[in-house]
N, C-alpha and C positions, 0 to 999 in steps of 0.2 A: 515377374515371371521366374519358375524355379528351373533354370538349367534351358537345357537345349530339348526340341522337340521333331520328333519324328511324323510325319503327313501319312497315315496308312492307306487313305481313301483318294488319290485326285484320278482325274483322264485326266488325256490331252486330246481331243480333237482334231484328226485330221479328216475335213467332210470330205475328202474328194474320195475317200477311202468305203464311201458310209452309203451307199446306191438309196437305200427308202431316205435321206435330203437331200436328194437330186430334184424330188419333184416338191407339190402343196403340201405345209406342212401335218401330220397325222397328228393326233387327238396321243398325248403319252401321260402316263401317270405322274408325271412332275408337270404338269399343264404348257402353257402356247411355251414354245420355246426359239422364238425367232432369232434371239438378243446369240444364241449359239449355234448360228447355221454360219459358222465361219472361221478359218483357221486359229483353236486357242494352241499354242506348241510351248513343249518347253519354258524356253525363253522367258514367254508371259507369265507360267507359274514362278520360274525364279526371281523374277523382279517385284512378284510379288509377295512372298513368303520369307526371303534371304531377311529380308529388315525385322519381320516377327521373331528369330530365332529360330525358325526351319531349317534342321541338315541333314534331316535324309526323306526322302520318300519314297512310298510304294505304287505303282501304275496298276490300275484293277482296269479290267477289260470295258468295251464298250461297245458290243455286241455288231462287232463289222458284219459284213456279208458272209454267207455260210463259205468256207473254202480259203477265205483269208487269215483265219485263225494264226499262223506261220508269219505270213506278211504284216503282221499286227504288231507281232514281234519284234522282227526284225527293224520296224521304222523305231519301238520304241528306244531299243539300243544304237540307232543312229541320233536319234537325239538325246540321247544320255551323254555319248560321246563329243558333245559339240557343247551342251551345258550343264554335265556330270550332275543332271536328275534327269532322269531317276533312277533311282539305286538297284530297284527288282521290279519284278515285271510280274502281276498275275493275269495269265490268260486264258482264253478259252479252248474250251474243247467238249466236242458234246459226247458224252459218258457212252448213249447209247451208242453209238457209232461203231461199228465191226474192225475197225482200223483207228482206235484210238490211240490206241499205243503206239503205234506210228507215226500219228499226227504229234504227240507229246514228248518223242523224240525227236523229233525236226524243230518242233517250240524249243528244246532243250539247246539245241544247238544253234537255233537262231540268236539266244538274245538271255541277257538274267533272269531265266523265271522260275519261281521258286511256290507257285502255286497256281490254281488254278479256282474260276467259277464260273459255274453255268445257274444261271439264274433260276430256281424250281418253284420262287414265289406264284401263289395262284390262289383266285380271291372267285368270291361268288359275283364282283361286280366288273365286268369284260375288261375292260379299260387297263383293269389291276393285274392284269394274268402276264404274266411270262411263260408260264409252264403250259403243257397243252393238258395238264390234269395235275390235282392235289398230290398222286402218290406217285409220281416217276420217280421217288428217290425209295421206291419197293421195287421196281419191275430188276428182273435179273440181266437182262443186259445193260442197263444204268447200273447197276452194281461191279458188274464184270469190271466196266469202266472205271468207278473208284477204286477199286482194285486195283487198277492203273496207277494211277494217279500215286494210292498211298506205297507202290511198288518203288517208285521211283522217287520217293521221298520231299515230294509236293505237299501244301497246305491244300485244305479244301475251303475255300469260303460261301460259307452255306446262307443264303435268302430265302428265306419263308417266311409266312404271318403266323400271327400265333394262332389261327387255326389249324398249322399245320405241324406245332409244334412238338404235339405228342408221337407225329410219324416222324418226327425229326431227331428226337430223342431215343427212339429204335432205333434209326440209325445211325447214332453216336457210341450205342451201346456195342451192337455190330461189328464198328470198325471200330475199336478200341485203340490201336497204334495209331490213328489217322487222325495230323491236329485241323481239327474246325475253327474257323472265324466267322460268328454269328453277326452277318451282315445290320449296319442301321438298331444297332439294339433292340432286335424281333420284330422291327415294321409295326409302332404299335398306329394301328389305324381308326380305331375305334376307340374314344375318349368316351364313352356312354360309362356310368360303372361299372355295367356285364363287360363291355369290353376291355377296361383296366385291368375286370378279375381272372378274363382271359389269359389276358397274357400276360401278367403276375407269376399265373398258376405254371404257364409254359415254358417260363424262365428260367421258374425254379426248377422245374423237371428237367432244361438242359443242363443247368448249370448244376446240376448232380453228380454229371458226368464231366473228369478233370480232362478228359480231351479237348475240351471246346474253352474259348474265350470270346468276348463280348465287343464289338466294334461300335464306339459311341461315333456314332454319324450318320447321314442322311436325317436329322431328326424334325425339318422342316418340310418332308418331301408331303405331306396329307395338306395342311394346314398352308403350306409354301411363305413360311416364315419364321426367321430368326429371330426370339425374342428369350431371356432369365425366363420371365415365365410362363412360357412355352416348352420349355426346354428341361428347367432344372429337373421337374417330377419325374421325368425319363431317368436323365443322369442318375439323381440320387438312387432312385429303387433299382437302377442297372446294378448300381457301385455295391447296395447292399444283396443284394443278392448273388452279384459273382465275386465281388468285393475288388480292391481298384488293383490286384495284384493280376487281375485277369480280365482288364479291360484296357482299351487302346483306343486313342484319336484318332478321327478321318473327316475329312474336310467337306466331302463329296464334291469337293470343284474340278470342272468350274460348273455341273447342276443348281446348286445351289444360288452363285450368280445372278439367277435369274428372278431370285427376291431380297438378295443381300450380298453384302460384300465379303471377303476374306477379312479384314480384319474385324466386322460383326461376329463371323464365327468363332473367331477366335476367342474376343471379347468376353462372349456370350458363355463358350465352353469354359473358360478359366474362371466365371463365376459361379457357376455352375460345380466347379471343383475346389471351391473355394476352403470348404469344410475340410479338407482333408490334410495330412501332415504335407511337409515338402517331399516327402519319400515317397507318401503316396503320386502326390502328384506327377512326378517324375515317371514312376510307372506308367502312369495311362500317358502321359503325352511323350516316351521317349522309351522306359525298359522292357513294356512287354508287347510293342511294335521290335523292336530289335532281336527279343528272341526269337517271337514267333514267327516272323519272315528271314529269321538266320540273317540282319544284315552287317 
């Protein structure tokens, strides 16, 4: 392994936090998810990543109850402080909101957060939607809001499929000062060839734009599995198309979990980057999580 690596992608789960797994569990686009209706904290991540060469990582949001956005926060820098990860905090805040700016200073002063995402992914198949439509990231009060966001000098981490890449790319164009982190390296969801050529074509159309960089992770969420090769044809055509100077690790744990283990992914990704020099490597799994979450 080359050097020390940086985690851009974990949660930590706390369910008591989470009201829809209080009840049966609901049908979610990473499938049955029993094995995580149960406190994973801290803790659990440092005992398992400290022995890989993991020192630092990033907390990305995990869509609490609307109104606890703040309290989200604030728990994650109570457990930073008790097992010094995580290092920043990206949370949510929903764009359209009349008082987001408000909400995004109280984030600010709850806890280290250094970015924000609201999930805009949204698929013609129900299951697959976050978004309540393809273009909320057009509508002008969602914009008001990145406005926000890039005001206060926040990352945005952007999720969409590559259907909706080309609206994605407008607004990359847009907010030109505003850095993007293209969640799961574009969701590709469709292995058919139309669907590779999809989002081939949509990649390269964001990766035009030097505001955005590419997050290799969540790459088993369709498929629900960690395997070289399964994996590698993602990696390599992310890496040649944003090239590895503007691409970063994330683990997506503990989702992932729920078909393989942390050091599968690990495994899996380090062969996966196998081709590349040690400088490159270094980049995607430690320099360009450090810039671009300022840690």
């Amino acid at each position: 392994m080359d050097g020390p690596i940086i985690d851009a992608h974990h949660h930590i789960w706390e369910l008591a936090r989470i009201p829809w797994l209080s009840g049966p569990p609901a049908p979610r686009i990473f499938g049955e998810y029993a094995a995580l209706r149960r406190d994973v904290l801290a803790r659990e991540f440092v005992e398992t990543v400290r022995r890989r060469g993991v020192v630092q990582s990033v907390y990305i949001q995990l869509n609490v109850a609307p109104g606890e956005e703040v309290t989200e926060v604030a728990w994650v820098k109570a457990q930073a402080a008790e097992e010094r990860f995580p290092m920043a905090v990206v949370g949510f805040a929903n764009l359209s909101s009349p008082d987001v700016g408000a909400v995004l200073d109280r984030e600010l002063e709850a806890g280290p957060i250094v970015g924000i995402r609201q999930q805009l992914h949204w698929h013609e198949t129900p299951l697959y939607r976050f978004a309540p439509r393809p273009d909320v990231m057009h509508e002008t009060a969602w914009r008001r809001g990145l406005a926000e966001v890039a005001h206060r000098g926040l990352t945005f981490d952007l999720q969409v499929f590559p259907g909706q890449m080309r609206d994605a790319e407008r607004l990359l164009r847009d907010f030109p000062n505003t850095r993007f982190i293209l969640q799961h390296a574009g969701m590709l969801v469709d292995r058919s060839p139309s669907g590779w050529a999809e989002w081939r074509a949509g990649m390269q159309a964001l990766a035009a734009c030097p505001n955005v960089v590419s997050k290799l992770s969540g790459l088993g969420t369709f498929e629900r599995a960690c395997s070289v090769e399964l994996w590698k044809p993602v990696v390599e055509e992310t890496l040649a198309i944003f090239g590895p100077h503007r691409c970063l690790f994330g683990s997506n744990w503990p989702i992932e979990m729920i078909w393989t283990s942390y050091d599968q992914i690990l495994d899996v990704m380090l062969e996966c980057l196998s081709g590349l020099s040690s400088s490159e490597r270094r980049a995607v799994l430690h320099d360009v999580a450090q810039q671009t979450y300022r840690l």
